[in-house]
C-alpha positions as CSV (number, residue, x, y, z in Angstrom):
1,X,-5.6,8.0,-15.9
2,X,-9.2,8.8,-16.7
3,X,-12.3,9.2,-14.7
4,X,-14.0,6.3,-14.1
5,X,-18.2,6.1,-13.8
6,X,-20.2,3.3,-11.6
7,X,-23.2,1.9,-11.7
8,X,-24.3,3.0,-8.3
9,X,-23.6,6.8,-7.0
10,X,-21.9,5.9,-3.8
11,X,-19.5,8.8,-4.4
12,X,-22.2,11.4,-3.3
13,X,-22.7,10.4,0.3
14,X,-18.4,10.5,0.6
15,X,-19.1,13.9,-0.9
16,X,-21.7,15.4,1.6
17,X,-20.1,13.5,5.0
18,X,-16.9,14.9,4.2
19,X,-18.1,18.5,3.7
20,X,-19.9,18.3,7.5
21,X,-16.7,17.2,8.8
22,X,-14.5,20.0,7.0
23,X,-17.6,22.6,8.2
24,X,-17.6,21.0,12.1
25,X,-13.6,21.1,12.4
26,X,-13.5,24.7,11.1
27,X,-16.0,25.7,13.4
28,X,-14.6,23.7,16.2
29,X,-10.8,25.5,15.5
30,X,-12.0,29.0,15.3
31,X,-14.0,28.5,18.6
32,X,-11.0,27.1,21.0
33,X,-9.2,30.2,18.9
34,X,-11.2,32.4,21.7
35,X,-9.4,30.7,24.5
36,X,-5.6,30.6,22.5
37,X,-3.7,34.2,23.4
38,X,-1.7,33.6,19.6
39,X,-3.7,34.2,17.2
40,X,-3.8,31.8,14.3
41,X,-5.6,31.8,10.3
42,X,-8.4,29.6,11.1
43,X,-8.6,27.3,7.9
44,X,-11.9,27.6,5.8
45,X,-14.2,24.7,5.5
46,X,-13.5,24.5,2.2
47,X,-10.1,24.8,2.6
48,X,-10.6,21.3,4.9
49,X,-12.8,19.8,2.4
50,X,-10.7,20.2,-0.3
51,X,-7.5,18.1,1.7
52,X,-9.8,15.6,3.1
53,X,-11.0,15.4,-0.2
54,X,-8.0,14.5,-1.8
55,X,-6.7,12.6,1.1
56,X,-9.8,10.6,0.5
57,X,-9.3,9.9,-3.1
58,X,-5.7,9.3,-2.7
59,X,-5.7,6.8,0.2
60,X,-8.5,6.6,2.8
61,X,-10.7,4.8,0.4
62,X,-8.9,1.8,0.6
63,X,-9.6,1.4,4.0
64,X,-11.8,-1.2,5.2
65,X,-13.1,0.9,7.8
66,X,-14.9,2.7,4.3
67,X,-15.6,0.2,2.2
68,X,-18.9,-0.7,3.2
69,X,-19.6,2.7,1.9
70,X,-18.3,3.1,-1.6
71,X,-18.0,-0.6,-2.5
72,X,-15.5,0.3,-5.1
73,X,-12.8,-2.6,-5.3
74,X,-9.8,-1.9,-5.0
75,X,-8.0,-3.0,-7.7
76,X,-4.4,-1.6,-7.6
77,X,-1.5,-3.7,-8.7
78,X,0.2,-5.8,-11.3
79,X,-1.8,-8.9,-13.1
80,X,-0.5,-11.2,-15.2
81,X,-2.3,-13.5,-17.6
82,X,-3.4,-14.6,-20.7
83,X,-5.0,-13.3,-24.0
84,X,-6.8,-15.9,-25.6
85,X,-7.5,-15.1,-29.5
86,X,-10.6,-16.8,-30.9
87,X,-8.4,-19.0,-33.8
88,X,-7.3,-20.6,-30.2
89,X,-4.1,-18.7,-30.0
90,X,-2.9,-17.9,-26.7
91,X,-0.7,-14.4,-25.7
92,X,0.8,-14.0,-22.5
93,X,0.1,-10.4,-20.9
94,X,0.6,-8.2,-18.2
95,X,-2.0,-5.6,-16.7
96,X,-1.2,-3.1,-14.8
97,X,-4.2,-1.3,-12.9
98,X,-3.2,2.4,-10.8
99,X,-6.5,3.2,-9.4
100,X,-7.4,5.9,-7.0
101,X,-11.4,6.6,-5.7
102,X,-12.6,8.7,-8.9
103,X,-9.5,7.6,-11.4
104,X,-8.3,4.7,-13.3
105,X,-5.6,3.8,-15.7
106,X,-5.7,-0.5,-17.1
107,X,-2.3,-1.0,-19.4
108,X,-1.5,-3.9,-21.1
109,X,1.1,-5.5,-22.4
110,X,2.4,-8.3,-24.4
111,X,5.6,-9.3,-26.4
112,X,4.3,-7.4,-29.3
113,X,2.0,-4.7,-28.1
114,X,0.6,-1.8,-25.3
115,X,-2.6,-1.0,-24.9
116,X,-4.3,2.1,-22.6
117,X,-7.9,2.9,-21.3
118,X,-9.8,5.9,-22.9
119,X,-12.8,5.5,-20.9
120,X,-14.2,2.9,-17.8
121,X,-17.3,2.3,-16.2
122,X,-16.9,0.1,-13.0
123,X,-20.5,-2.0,-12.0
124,X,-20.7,-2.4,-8.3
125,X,-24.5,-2.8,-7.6
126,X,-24.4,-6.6,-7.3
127,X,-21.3,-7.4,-5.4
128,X,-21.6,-11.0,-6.2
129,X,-20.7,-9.9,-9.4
130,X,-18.1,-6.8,-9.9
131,X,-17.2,-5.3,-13.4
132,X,-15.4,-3.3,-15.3
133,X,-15.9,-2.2,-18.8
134,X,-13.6,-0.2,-20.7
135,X,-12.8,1.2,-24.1
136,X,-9.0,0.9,-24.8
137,X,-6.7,1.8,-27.8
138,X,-3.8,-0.7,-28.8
139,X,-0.5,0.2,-30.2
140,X,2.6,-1.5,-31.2
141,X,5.7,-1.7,-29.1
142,X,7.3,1.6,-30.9
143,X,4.1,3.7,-30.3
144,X,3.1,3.0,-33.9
145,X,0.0,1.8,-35.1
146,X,0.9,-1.2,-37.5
147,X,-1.2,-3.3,-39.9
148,X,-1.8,-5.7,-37.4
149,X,-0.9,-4.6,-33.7
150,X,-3.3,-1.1,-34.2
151,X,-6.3,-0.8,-33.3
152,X,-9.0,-0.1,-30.7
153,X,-11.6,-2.8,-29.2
154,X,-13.6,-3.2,-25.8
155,X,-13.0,-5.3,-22.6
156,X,-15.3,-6.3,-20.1
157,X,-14.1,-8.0,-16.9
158,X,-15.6,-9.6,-13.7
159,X,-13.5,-9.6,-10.7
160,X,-13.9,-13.2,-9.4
161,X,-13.0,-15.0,-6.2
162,X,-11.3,-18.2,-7.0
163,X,-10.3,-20.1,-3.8
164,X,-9.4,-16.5,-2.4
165,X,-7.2,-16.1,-5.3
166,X,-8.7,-12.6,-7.2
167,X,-8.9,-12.6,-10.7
168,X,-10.2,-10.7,-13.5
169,X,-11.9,-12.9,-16.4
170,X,-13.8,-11.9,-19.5
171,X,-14.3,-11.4,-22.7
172,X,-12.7,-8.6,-25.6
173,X,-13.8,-7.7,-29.0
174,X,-11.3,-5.6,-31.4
175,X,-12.4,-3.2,-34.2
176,X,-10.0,-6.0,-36.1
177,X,-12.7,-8.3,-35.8
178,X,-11.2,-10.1,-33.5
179,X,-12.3,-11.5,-30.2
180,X,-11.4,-13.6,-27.6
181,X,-11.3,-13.9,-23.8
182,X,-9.1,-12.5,-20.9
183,X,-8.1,-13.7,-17.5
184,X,-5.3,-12.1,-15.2
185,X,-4.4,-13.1,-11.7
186,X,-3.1,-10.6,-9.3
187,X,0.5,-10.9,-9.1
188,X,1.4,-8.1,-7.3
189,X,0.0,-5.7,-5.2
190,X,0.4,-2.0,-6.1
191,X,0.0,0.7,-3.3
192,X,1.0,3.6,-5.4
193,X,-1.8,6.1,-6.9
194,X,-1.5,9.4,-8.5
């Protein structure tokens, strides 16, 4: 997975609200401490920021109860779709996205190939229309780069709505000199992040 950059910095608001929580709940504990005979570690602020943090990145930020905040799509899961090659040809593929709040990984596969992300920037300041741009590096099936399955290129997609059906459409160039277009449909929902 790598870091991923946006467009708009709606990470640094998460970043300061969940530092005045962490500070607020480790003042809160070590002042009902007073009042408790057993006497307990109080956990440091940062101690608290640093699992709400992660908590955050791992999960929470899926919510919708957030998402009005960060705006960042969630885009886990498997998509399937096609590759469509300039000369016309068509190649079936499938893309699997494992997201979390500050990290992304975008494999894909065909028949003959496997590519991986080396580096993603996500545009959320129009909502109306959400994309991702990202560098990847393509290999052949045995790991191999190969006259004609090696290479690296760069994808940009737009997430679309298409009669509530979510898909991501766009186009790809390869340093093969090739290009072409992209569209995947969601085809399975993934709830797993790192």
């Amino acid at each position: 997975m790598v870091n991923y950059s946006l467009d708009v910095n709606t990470r640094l608001p998460v970043y300061f609200l969940l530092a005045g929580i962490s500070i607020v709940i480790s003042v809160f504990i070590s002042y009902v401490q007073k009042f408790v005979p057993l006497q307990l570690i109080t956990p440091s602020a940062l101690m608290l920021y640093g699992i709400m943090l992660w908590s955050f990145n791992n999960f929470a930020w899926k919510s919708r109860s957030v998402s009005w905040l960060i705006r960042i799509p969630d885009l886990n899961g498997i998509w399937t779709g096609t590759v469509t090659r300039e000369t016309g040809e068509d190649i079936n593929i499938t893309l699997t996205i494992t997201q979390s709040w500050t990290r992304i990984d975008l494999v894909t596969e065909s028949e003959e190939t496997i590519s991986s992300t080396r580096s993603v920037k996500m545009s959320i300041e129009n909502a109306n229309c959400i994309s991702i741009l990202f560098i990847y590096k393509v290999t052949g099936r045995t790991g191999l780069e190969s006259g004609n399955t090696g290479g690296e290129g760069v994808t940009e997609l737009r997430l679309i709505n298409d009669s509530g059906v979510r898909k991501l459409v766009g186009p790809y160039y390869s340093n093969k000199l090739r290009k072409g277009s992209v569209q995947a449909t969601i085809s399975k929902k993934n709830e797993l992040c790192e």
